[in-house]
PDB file of N, CA, C and O in Angstrom:
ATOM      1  N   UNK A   1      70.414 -16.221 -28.151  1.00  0.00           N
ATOM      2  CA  UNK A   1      71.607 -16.140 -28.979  1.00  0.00           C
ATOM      3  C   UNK A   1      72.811 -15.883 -28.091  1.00  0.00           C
ATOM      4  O   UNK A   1      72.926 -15.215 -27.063  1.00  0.00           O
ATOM      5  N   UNK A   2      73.677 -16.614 -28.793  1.00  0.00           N
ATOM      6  CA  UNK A   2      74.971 -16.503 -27.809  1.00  0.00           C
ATOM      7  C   UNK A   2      76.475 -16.020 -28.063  1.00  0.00           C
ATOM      8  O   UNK A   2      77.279 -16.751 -28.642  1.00  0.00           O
ATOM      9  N   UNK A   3      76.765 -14.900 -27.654  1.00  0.00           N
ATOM     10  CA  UNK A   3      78.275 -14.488 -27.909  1.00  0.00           C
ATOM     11  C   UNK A   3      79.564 -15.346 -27.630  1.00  0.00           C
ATOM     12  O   UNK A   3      80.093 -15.170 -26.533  1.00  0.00           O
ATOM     13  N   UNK A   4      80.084 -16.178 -28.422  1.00  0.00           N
ATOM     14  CA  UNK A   4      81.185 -17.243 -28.217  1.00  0.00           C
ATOM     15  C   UNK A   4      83.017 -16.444 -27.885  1.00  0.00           C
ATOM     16  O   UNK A   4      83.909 -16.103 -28.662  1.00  0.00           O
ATOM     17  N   UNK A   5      82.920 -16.423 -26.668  1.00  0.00           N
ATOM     18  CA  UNK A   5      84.458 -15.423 -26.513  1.00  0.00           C
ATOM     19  C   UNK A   5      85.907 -16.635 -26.575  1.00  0.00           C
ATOM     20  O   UNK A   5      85.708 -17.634 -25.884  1.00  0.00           O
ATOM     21  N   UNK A   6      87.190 -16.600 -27.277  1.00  0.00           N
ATOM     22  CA  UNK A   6      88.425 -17.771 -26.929  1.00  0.00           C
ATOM     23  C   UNK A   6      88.886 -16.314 -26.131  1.00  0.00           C
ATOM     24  O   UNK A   6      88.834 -15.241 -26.732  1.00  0.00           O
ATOM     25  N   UNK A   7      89.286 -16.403 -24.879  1.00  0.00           N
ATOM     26  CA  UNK A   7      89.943 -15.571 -23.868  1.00  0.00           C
ATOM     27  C   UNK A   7      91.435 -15.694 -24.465  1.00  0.00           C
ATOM     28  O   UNK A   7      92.018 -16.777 -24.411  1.00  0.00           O
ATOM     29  N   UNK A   8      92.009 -14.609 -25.009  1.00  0.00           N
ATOM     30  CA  UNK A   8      93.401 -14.641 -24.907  1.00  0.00           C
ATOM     31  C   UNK A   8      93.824 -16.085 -26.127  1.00  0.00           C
ATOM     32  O   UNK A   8      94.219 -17.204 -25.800  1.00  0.00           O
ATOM     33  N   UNK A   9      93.532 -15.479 -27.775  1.00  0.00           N
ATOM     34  CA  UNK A   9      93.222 -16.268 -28.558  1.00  0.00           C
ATOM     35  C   UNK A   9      94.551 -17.134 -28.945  1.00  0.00           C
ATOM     36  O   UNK A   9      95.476 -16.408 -29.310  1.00  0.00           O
ATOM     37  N   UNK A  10      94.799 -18.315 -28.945  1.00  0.00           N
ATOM     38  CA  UNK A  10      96.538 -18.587 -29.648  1.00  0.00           C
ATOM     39  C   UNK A  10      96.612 -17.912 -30.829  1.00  0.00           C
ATOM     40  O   UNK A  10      95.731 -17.698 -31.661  1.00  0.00           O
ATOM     41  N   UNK A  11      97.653 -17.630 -30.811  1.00  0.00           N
ATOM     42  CA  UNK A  11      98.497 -17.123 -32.328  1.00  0.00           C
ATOM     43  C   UNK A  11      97.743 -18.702 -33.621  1.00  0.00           C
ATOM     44  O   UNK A  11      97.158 -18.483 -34.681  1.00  0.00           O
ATOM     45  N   UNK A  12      98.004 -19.940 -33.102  1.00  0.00           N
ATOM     46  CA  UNK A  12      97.469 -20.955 -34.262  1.00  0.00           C
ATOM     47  C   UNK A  12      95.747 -20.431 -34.846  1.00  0.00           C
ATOM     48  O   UNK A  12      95.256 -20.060 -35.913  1.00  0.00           O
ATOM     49  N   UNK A  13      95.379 -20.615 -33.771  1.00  0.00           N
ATOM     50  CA  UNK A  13      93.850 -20.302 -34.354  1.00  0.00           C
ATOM     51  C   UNK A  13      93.457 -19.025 -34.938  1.00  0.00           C
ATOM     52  O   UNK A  13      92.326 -18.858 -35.395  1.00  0.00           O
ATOM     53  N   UNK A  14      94.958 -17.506 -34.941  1.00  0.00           N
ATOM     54  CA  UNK A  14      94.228 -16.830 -35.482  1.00  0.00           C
ATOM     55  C   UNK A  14      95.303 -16.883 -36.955  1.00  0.00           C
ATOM     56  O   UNK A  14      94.791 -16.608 -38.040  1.00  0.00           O
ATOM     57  N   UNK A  15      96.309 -17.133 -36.903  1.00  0.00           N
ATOM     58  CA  UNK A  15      96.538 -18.016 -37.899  1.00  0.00           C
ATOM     59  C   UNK A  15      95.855 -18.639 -39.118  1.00  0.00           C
ATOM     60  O   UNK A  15      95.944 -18.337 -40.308  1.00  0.00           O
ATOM     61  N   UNK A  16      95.173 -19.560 -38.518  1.00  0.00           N
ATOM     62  CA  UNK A  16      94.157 -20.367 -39.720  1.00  0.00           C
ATOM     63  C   UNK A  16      93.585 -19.838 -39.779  1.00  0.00           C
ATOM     64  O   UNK A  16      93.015 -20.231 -40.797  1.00  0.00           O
ATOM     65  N   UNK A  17      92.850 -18.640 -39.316  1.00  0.00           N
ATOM     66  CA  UNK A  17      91.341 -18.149 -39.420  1.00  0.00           C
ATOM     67  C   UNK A  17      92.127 -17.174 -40.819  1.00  0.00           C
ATOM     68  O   UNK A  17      91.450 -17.054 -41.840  1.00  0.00           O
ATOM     69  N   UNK A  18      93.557 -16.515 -40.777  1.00  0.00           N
ATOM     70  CA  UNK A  18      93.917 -15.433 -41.729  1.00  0.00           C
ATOM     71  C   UNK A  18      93.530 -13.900 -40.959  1.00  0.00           C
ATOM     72  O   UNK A  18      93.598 -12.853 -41.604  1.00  0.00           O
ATOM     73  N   UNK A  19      93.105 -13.929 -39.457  1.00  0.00           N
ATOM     74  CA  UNK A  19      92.877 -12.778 -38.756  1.00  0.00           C
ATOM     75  C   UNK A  19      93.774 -11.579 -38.972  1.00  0.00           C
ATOM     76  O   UNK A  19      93.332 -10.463 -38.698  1.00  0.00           O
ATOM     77  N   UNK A  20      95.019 -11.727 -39.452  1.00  0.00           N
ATOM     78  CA  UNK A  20      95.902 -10.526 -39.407  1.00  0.00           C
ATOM     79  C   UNK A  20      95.201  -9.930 -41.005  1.00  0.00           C
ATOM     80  O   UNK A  20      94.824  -8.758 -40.994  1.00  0.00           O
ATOM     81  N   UNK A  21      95.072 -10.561 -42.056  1.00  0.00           N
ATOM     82  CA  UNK A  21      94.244  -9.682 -43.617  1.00  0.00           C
ATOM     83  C   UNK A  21      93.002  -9.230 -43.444  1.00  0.00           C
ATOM     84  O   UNK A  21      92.603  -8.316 -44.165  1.00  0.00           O
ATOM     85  N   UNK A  22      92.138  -9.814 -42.417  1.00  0.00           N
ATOM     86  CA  UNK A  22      91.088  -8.755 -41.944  1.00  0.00           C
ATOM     87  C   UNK A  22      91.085  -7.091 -41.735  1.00  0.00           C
ATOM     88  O   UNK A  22      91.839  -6.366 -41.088  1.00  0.00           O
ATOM     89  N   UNK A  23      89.848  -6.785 -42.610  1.00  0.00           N
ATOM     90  CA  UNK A  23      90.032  -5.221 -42.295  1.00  0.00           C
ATOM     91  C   UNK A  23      90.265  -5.049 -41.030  1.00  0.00           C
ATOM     92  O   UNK A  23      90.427  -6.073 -40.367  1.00  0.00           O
ATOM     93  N   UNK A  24      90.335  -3.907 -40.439  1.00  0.00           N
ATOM     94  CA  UNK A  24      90.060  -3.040 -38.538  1.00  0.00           C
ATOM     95  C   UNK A  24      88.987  -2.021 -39.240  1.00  0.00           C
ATOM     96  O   UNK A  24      88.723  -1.508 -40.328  1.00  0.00           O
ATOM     97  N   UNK A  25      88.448  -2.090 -37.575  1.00  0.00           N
ATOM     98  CA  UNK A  25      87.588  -1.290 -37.197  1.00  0.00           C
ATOM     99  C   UNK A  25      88.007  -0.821 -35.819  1.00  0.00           C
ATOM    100  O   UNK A  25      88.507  -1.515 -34.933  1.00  0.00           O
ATOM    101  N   UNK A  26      87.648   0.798 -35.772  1.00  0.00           N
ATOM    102  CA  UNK A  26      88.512   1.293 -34.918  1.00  0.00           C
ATOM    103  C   UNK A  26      87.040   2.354 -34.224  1.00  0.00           C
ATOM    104  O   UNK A  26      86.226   2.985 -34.898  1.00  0.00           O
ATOM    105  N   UNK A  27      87.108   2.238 -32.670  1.00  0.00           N
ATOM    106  CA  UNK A  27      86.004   3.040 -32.209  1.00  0.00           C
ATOM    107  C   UNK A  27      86.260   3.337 -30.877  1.00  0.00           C
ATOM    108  O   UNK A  27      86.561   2.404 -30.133  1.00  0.00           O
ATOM    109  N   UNK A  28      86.190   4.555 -30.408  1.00  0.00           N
ATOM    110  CA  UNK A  28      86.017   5.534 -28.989  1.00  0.00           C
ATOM    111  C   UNK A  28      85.426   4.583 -28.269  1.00  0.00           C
ATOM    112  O   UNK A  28      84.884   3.531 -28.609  1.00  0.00           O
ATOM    113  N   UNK A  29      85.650   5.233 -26.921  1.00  0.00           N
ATOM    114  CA  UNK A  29      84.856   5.001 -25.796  1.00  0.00           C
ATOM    115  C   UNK A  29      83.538   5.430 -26.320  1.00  0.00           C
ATOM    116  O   UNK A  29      83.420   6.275 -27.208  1.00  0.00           O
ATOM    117  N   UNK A  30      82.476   4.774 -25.699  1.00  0.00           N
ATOM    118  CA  UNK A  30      80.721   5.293 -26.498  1.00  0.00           C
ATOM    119  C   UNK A  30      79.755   3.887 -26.199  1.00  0.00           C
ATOM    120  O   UNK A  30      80.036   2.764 -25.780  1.00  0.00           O
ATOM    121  N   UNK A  31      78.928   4.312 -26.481  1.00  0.00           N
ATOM    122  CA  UNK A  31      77.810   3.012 -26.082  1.00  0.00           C
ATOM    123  C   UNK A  31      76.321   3.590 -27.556  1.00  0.00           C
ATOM    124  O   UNK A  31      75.769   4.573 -28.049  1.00  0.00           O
ATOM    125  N   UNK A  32      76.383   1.968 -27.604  1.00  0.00           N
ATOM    126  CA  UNK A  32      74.981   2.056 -28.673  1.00  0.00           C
ATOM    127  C   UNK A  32      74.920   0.995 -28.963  1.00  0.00           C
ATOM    128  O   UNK A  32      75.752   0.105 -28.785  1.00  0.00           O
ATOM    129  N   UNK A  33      73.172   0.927 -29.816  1.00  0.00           N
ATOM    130  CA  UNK A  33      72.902   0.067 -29.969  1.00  0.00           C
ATOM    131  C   UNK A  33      72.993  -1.034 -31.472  1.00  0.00           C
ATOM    132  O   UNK A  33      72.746  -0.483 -32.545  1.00  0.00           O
ATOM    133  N   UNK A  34      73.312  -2.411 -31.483  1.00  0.00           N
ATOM    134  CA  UNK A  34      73.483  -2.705 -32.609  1.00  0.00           C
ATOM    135  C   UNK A  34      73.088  -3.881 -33.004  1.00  0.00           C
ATOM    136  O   UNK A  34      73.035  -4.736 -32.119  1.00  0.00           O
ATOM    137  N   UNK A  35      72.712  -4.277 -34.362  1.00  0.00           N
ATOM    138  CA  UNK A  35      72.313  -5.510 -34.884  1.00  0.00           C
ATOM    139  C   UNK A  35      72.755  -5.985 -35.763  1.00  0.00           C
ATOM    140  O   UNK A  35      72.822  -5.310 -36.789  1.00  0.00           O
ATOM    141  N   UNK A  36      73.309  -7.501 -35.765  1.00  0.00           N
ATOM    142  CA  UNK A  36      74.297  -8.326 -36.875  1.00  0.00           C
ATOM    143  C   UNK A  36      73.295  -8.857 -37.690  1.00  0.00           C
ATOM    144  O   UNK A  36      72.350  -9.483 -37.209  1.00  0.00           O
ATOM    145  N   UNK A  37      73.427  -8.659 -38.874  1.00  0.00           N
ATOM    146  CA  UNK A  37      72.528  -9.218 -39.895  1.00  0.00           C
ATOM    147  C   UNK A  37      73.134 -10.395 -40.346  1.00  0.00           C
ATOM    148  O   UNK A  37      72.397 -11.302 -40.732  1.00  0.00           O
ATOM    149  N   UNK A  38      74.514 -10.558 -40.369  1.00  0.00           N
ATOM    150  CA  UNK A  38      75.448 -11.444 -40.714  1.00  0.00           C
ATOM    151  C   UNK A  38      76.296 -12.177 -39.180  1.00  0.00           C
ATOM    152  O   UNK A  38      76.382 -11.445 -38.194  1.00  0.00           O
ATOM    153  N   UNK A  39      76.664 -13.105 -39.136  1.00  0.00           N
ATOM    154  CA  UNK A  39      77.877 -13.436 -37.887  1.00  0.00           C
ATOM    155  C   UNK A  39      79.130 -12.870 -38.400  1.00  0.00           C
ATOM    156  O   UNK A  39      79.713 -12.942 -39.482  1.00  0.00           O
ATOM    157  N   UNK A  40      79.361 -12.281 -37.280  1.00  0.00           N
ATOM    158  CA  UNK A  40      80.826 -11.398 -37.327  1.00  0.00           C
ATOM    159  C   UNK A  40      81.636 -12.239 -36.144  1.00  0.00           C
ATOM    160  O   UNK A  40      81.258 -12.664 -35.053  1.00  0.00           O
ATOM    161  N   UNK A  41      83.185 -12.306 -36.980  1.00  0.00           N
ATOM    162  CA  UNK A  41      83.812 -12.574 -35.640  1.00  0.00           C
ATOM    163  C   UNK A  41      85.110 -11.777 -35.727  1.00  0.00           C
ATOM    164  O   UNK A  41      85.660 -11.539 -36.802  1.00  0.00           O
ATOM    165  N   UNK A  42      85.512 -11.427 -34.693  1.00  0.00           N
ATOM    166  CA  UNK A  42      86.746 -10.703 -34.686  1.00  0.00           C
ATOM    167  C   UNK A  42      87.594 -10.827 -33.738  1.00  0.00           C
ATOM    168  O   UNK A  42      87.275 -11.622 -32.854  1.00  0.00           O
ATOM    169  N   UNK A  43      88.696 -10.229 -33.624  1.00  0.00           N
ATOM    170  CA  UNK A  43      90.005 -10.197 -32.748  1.00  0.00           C
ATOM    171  C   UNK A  43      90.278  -9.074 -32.194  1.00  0.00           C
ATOM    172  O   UNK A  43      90.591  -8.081 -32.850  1.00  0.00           O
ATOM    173  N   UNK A  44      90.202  -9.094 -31.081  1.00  0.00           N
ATOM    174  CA  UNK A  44      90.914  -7.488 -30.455  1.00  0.00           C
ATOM    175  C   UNK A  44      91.827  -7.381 -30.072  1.00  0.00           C
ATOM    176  O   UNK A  44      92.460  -8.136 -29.334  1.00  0.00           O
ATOM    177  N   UNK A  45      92.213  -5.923 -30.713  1.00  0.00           N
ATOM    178  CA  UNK A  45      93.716  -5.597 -30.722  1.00  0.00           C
ATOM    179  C   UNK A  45      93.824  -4.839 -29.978  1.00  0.00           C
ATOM    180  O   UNK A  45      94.962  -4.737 -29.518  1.00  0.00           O
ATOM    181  N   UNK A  46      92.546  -3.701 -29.324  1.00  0.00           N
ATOM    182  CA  UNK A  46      92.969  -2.863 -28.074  1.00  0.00           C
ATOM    183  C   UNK A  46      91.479  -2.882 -27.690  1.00  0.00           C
ATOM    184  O   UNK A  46      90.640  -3.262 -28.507  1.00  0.00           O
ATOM    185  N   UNK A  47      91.103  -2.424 -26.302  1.00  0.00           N
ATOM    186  CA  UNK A  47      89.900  -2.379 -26.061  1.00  0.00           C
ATOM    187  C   UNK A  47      89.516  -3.051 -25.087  1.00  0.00           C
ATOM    188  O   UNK A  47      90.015  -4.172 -24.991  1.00  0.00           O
ATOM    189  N   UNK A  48      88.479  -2.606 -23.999  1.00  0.00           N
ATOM    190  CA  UNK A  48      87.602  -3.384 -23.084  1.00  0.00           C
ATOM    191  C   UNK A  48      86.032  -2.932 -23.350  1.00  0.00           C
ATOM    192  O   UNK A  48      85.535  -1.811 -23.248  1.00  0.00           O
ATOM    193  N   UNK A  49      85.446  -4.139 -23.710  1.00  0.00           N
ATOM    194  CA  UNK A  49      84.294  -3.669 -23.809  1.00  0.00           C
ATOM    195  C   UNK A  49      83.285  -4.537 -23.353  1.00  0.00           C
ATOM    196  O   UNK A  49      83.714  -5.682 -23.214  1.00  0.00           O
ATOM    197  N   UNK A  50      81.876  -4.373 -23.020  1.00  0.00           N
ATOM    198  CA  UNK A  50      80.420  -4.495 -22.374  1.00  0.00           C
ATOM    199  C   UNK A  50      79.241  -4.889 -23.503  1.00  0.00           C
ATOM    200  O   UNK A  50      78.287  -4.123 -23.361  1.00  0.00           O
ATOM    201  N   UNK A  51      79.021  -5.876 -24.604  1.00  0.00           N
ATOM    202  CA  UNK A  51      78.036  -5.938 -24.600  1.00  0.00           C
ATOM    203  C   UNK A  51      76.658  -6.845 -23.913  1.00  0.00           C
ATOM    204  O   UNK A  51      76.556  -7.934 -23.348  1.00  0.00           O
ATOM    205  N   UNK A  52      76.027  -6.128 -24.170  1.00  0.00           N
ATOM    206  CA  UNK A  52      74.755  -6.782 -23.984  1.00  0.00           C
ATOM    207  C   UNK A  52      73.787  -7.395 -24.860  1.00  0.00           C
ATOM    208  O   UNK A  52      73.214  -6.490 -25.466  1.00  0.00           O
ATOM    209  N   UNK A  53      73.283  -8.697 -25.249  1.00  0.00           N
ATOM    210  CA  UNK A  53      72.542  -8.772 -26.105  1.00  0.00           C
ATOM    211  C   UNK A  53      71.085  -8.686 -25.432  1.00  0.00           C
ATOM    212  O   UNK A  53      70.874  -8.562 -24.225  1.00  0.00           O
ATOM    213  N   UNK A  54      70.136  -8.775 -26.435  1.00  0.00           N
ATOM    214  CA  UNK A  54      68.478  -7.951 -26.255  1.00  0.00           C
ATOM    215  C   UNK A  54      68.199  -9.198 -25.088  1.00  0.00           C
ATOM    216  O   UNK A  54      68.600 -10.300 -25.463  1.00  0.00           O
ATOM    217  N   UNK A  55      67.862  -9.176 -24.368  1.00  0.00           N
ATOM    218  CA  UNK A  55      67.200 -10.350 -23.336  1.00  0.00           C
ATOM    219  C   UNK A  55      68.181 -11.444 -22.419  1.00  0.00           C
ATOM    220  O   UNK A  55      68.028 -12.412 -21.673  1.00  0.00           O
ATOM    221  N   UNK A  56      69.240 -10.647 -22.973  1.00  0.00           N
ATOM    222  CA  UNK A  56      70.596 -12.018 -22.352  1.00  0.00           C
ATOM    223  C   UNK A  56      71.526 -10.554 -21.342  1.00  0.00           C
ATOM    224  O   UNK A  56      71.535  -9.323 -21.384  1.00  0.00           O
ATOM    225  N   UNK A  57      72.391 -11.960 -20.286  1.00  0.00           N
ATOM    226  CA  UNK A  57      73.329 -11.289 -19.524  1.00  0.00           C
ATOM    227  C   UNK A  57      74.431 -10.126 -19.922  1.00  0.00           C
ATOM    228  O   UNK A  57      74.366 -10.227 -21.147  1.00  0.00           O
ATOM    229  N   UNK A  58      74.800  -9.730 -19.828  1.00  0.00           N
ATOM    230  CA  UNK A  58      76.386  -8.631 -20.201  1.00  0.00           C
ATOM    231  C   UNK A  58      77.567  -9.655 -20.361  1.00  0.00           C
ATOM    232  O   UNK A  58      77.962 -10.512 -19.571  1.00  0.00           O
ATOM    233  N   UNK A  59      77.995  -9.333 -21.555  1.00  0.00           N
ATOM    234  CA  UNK A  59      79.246 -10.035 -21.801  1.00  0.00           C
ATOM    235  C   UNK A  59      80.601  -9.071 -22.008  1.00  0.00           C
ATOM    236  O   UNK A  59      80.798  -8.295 -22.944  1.00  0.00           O
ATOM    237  N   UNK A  60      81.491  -9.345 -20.852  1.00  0.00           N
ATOM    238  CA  UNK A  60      83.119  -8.478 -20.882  1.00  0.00           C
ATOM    239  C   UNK A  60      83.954  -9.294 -22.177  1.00  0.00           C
ATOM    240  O   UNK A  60      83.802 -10.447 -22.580  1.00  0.00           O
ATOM    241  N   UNK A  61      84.523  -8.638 -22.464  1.00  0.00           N
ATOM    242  CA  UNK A  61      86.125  -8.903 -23.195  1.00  0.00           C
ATOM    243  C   UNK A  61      86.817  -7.716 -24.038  1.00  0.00           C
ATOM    244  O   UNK A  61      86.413  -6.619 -24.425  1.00  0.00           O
ATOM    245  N   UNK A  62      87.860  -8.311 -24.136  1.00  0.00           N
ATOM    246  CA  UNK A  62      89.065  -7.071 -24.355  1.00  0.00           C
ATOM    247  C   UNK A  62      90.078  -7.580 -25.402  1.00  0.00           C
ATOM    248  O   UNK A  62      90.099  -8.500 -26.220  1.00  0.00           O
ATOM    249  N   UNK A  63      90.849  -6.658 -25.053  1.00  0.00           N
ATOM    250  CA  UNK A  63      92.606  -7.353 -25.804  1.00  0.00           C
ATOM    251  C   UNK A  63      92.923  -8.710 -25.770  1.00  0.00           C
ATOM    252  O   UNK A  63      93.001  -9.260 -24.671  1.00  0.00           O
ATOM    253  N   UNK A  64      93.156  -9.465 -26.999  1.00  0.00           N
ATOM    254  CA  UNK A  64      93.679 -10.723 -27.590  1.00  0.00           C
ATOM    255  C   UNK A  64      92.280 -11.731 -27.227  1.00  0.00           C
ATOM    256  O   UNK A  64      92.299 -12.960 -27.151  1.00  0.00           O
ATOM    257  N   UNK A  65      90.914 -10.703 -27.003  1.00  0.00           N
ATOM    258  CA  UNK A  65      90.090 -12.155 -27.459  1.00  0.00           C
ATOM    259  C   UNK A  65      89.858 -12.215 -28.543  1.00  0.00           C
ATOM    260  O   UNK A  65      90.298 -11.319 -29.264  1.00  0.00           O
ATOM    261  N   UNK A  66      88.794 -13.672 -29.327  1.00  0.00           N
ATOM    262  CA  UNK A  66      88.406 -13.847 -30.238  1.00  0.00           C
ATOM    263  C   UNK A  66      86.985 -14.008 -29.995  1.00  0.00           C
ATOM    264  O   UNK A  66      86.546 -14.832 -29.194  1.00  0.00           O
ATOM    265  N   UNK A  67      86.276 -13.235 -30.675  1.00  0.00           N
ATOM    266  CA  UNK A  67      85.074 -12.848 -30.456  1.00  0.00           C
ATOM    267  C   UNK A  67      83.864 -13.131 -31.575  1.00  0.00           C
ATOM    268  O   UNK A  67      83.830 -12.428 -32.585  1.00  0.00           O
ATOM    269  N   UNK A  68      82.653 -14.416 -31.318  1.00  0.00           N
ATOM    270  CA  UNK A  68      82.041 -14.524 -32.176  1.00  0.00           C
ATOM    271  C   UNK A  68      80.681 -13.911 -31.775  1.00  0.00           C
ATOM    272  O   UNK A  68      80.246 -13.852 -30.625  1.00  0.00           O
ATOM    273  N   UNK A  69      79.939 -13.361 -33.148  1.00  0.00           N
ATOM    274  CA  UNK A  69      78.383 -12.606 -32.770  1.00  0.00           C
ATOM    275  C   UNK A  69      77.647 -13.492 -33.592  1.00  0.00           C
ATOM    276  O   UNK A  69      78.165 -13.617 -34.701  1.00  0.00           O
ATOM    277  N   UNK A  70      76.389 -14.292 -33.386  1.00  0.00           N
ATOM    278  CA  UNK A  70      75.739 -15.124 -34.112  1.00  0.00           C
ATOM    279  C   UNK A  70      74.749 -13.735 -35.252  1.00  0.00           C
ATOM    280  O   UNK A  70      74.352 -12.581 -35.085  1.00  0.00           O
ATOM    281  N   UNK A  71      74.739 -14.495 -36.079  1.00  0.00           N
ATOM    282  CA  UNK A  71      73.131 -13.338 -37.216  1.00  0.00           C
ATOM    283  C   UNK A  71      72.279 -13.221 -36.467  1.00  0.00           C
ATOM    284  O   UNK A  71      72.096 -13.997 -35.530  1.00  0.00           O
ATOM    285  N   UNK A  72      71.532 -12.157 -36.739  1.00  0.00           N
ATOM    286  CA  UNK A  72      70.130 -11.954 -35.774  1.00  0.00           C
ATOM    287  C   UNK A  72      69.766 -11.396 -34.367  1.00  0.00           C
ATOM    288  O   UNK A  72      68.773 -11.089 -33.707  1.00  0.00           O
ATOM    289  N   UNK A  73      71.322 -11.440 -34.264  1.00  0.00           N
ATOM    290  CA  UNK A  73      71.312 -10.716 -32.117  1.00  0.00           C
ATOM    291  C   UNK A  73      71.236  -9.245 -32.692  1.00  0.00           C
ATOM    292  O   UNK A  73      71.719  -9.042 -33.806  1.00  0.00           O
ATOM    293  N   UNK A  74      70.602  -8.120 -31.925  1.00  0.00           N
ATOM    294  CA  UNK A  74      70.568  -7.716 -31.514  1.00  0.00           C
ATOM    295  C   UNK A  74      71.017  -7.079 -30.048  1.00  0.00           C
ATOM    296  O   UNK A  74      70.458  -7.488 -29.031  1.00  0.00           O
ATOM    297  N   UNK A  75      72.147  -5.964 -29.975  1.00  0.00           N
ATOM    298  CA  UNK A  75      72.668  -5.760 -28.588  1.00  0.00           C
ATOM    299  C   UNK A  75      72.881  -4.586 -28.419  1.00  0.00           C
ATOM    300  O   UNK A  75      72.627  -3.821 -29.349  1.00  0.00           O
ATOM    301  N   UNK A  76      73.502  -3.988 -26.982  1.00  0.00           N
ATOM    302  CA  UNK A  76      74.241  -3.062 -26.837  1.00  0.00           C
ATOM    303  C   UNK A  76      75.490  -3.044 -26.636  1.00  0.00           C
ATOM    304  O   UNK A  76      75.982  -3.696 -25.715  1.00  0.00           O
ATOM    305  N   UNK A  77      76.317  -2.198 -27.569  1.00  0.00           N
ATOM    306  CA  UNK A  77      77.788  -2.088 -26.707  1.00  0.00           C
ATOM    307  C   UNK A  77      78.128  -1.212 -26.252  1.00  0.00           C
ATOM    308  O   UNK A  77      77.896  -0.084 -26.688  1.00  0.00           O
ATOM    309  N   UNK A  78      78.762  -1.465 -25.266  1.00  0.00           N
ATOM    310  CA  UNK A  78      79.413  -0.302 -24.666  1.00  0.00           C
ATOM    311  C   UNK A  78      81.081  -0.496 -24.184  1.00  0.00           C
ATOM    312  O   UNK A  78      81.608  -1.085 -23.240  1.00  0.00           O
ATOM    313  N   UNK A  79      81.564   0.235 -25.229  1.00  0.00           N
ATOM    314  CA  UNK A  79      82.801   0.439 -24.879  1.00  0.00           C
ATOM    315  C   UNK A  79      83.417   1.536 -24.044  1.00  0.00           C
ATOM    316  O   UNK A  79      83.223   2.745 -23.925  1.00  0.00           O
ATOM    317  N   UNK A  80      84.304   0.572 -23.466  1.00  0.00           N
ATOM    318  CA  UNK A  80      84.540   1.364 -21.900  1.00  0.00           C
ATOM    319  C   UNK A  80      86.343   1.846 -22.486  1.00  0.00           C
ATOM    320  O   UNK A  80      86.710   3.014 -22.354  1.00  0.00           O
ATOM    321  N   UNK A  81      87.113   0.972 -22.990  1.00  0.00           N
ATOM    322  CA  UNK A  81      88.170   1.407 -23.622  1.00  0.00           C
ATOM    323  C   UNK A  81      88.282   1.273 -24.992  1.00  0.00           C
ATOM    324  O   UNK A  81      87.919   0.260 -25.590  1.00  0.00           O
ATOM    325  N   UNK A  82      89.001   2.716 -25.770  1.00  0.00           N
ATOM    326  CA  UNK A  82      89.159   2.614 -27.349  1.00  0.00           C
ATOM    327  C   UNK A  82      89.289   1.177 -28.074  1.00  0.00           C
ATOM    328  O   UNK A  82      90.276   0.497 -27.798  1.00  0.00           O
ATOM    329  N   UNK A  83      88.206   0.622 -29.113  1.00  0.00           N
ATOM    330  CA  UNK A  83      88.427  -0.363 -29.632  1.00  0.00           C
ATOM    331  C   UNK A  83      89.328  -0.737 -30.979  1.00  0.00           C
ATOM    332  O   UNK A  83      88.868  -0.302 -32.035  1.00  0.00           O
ATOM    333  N   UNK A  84      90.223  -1.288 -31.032  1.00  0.00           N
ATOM    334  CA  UNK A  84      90.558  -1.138 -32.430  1.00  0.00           C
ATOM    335  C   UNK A  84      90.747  -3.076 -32.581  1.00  0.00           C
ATOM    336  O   UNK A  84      91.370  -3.712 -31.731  1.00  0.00           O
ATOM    337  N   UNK A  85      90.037  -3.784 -33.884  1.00  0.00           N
ATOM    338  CA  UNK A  85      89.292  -5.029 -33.549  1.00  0.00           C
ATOM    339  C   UNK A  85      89.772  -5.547 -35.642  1.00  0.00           C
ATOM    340  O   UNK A  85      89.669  -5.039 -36.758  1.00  0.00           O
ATOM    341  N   UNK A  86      90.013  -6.146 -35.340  1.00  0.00           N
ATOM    342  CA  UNK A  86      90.130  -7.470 -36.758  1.00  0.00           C
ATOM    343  C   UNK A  86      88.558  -7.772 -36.869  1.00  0.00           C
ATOM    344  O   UNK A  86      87.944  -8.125 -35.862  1.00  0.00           O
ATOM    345  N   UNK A  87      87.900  -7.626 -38.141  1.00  0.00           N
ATOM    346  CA  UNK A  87      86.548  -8.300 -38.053  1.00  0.00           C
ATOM    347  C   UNK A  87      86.435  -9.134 -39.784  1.00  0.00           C
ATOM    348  O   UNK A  87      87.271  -9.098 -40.687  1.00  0.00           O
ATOM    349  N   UNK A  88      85.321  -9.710 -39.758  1.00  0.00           N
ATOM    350  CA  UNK A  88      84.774 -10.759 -40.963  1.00  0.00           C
ATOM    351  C   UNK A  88      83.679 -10.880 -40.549  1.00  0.00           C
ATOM    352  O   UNK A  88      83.406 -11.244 -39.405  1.00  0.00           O
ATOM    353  N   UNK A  89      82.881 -10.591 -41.428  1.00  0.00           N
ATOM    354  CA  UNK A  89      81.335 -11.145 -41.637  1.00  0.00           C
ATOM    355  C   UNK A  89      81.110 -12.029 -42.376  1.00  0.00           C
ATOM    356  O   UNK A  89      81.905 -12.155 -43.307  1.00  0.00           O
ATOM    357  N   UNK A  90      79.986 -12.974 -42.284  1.00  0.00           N
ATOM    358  CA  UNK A  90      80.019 -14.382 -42.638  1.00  0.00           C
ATOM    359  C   UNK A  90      80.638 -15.468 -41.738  1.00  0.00           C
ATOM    360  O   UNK A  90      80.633 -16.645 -42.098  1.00  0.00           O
TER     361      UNK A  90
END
């Protein structure tokens, strides 16, 4: 399973997506473990963070990416700076 990152997302694509009416989710520096039952994708608004999914490489990203998690991964994150993130499930 694969984490899909747009580095440094345009304003158009988050635009159409409607990313700014997305709830936030807001989280400390901290590390744990987690599993998407649903695909989540989101936008970060502050933050550098480390996950890892179960059997796959470490994936970085931070501020102004756009960040997709497929259903079914299983990972770790570890956030290295405070996250505060636009998300949607489904």
């Amino acid at each position: 399973m694969k984490i899909e990152i747009v580095k440094d997302a345009p304003g158009e694509n988050l635009e159409s997506l409607g990313v700014l009416s997305w709830p936030i989710w807001e989280k400390e520096a901290s590390e744990f473990p987690w599993t998407y039952d649903d695909r989540e994708v989101c936008y970060l608004l502050e933050g550098d963070v480390i996950v890892t999914p179960e059997g796959g490489e470490p994936v970085r990203f931070g501020k102004g990416d756009l960040v997709t998690f497929p259903a079914g991964m299983r990972c770790k994150w570890k956030i290295l700076e405070d996250v505060r993130k636009h998300y949607r499930f489904g």
